[in-house]
N, C-alpha and C positions, 0 to 999 in steps of 0.2 A: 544476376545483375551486377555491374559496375558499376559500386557504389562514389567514386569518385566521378565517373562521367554519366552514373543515371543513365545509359546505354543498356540494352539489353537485346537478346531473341526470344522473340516471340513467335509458342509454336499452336498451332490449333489443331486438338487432337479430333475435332469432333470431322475435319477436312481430309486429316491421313484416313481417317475410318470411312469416309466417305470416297474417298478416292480407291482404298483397295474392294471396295464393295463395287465400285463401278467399272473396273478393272476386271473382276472375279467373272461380272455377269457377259462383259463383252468378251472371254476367253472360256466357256462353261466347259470346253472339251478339254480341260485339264481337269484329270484327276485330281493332283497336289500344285498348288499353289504355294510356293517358300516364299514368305517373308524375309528378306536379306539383309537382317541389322546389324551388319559387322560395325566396327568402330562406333559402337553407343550411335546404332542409327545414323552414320554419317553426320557424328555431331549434334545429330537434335537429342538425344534421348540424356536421360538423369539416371541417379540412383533409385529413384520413384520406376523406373521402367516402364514410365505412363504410355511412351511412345510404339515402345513392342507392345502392349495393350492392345492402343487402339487398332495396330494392324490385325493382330488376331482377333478381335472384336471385329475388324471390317471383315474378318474369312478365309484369311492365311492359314491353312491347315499343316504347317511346316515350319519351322525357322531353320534362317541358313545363317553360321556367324564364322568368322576367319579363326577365331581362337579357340584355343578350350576353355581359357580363364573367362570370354567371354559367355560360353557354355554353360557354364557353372553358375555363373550367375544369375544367368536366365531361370537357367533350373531352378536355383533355391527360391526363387517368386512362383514359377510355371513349375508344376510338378508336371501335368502329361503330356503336353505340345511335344512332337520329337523334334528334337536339335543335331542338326548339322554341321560340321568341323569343317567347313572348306579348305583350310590350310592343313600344311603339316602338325601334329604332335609329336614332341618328343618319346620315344621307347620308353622310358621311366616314366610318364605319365599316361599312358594307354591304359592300365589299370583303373586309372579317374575317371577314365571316358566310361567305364564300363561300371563302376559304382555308382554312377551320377545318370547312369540311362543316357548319352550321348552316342550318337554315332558318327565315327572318325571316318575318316578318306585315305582312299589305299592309292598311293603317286605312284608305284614303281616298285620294282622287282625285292630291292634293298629296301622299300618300308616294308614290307612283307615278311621277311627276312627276318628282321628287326622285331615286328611283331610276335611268327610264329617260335624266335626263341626265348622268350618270357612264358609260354604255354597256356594262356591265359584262355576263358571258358566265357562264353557270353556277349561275344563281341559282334557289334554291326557296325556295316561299312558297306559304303559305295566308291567303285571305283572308278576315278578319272581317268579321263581316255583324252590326251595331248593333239586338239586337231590345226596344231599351228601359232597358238598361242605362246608357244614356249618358256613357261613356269614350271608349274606341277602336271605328273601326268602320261602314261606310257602312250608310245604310237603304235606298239607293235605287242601281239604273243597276249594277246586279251584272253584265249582260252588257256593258254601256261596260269594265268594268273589269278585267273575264276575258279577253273578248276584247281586250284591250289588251296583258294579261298575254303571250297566248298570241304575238300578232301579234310581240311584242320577243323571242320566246326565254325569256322566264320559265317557269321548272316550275311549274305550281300544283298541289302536292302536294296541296291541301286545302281546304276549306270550314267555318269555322264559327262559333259564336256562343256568347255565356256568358250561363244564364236568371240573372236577378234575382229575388231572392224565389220560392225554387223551392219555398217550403213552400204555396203560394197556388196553388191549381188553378186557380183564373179567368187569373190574372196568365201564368202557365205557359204555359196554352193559349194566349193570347194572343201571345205571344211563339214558340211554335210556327209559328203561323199564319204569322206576317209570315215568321219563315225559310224555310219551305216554297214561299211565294208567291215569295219573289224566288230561291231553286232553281230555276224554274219557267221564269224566262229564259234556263237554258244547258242543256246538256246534260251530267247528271251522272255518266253516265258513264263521264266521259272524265276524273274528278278521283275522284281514288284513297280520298282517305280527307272524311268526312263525319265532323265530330265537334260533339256536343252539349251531352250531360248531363255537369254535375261533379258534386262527390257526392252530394249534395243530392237534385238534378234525377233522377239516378240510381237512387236507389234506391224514389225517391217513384214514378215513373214507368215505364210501359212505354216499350221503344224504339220510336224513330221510326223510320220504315218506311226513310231515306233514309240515318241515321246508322249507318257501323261502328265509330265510333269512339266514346268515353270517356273523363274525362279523371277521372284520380282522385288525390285530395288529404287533406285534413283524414282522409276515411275509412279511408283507411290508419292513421292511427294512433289509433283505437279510435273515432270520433264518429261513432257511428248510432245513429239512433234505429230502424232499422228492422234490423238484423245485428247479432248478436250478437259483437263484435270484441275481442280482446285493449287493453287499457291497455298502450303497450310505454316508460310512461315514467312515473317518481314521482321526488320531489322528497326528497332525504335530508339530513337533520342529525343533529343531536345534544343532548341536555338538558341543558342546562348550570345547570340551578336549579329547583327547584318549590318553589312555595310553598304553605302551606295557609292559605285565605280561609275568615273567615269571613261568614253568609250578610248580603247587604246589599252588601259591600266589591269594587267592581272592579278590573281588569289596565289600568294607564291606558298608553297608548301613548305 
């Protein structure tokens, strides 16, 4: 609360839990369902963690978060939910991931690199696979890099990629494509979770024959165009004056 302007956000947790439960039931052919609470839940969430709560109370059997520090913190409330790194970590802190029970994301030939010379025992990781997005993430040499994985001891809990501009069916399929092709080099298997669509992608689209997994974000708290989803958040003040205008005369900022 803004105690000078008595302004505040209000969030209803009983609405996020109800929104990923209604979510959960219209997509049941996903094995794993991630909860996507990077930046403290896009702003809604506290130190309370009331917000990652109620999504795994609504049946998120996954959390996905951009940081480690974000990681961590989840952890020390959530001891067994598994927690996902979507960004990079630094080489000097891949240790943490692995004493905190986290699993890190392997971008590229050089994080890999990086990892297998610390020599470190116990590590899970899923690896992104670049289908045009251009951040994190290889486009090429996915069995160099599995099997690299597998040859050190690494768990590779995973496989996956994030569509760009999932509202463009051309763009979409396209981006399909290249993930499936380079699937195509290893044998899947033998890697537990497959994950694709965020929400977007989701709910535009049928599943891919190859993904059990979904990664759900923004649509948890009420943004579809395609579901009918609760708002579990509004914005409260208070009128501290009105004026009556007459017509011609504007509210100058």
């Amino acid at each position: 609360m803004n105690l000078s302007r008595n302004t505040y956000l209000e969030v209803d947790l009983e609405k996020i839990k109800n929104n990923v439960k209604n979510i959960i039931a219209k997509f049941p052919e996903y094995k794993y369902h991630f909860g996507v609470v990077k930046a403290n839940c896009y702003g809604l969430d506290n130190e309370s963690l009331a917000v990652t709560k109620a999504i795994l109370d609504g049946g998120c059997n996954y959390i996905a978060v951009a940081t480690l520090e974000e990681a961590i913190r989840i952890r020390e409330k959530f001891k067994e939910i598994p927690i996902l790194v979507l960004g990079h970590i630094n080489k000097e802190h891949i240790k943490e991931a692995i004493e905190y029970n986290i699993t890190i994301t392997i971008h590229s030939e050089d994080c890999l690199e990086e990892i297998l010379a610390q020599n470190l025992n116990g590590l899970k990781a899923h690896i992104k696979i670049n289908t045009g997005m251009n951040r994190l993430g290889i486009n090429k040499n996915l069995k160099y890099l599995y099997d690299k994985c597998i040859n050190n001891n690494i768990n590779v809990e995973g496989i996956f990629t994030h569509i760009y501009n999932a509202s463009n069916e051309t763009d979409y399929n396209k981006q399909i494509e290249i993930f499936e092709n380079l699937l195509k080099e290893i044998d899947i298997s033998k890697v537990p979770i497959i994950h694709i669509s965020a929400s977007e992608a989701l709910t535009n689209y049928k599943k891919v024959e190859e993904a059990n997994g979904c990664r759900l974000g923004i649509i948890m708290y009420g943004f579809s165009k395609k579901m009918e989803l609760e708002s579990p958040v509004r914005l409260v003040s208070e009128i501290v004056q009105i004026h009556s205008l007459k017509k011609g005369e504007v509210v100058r900022i």
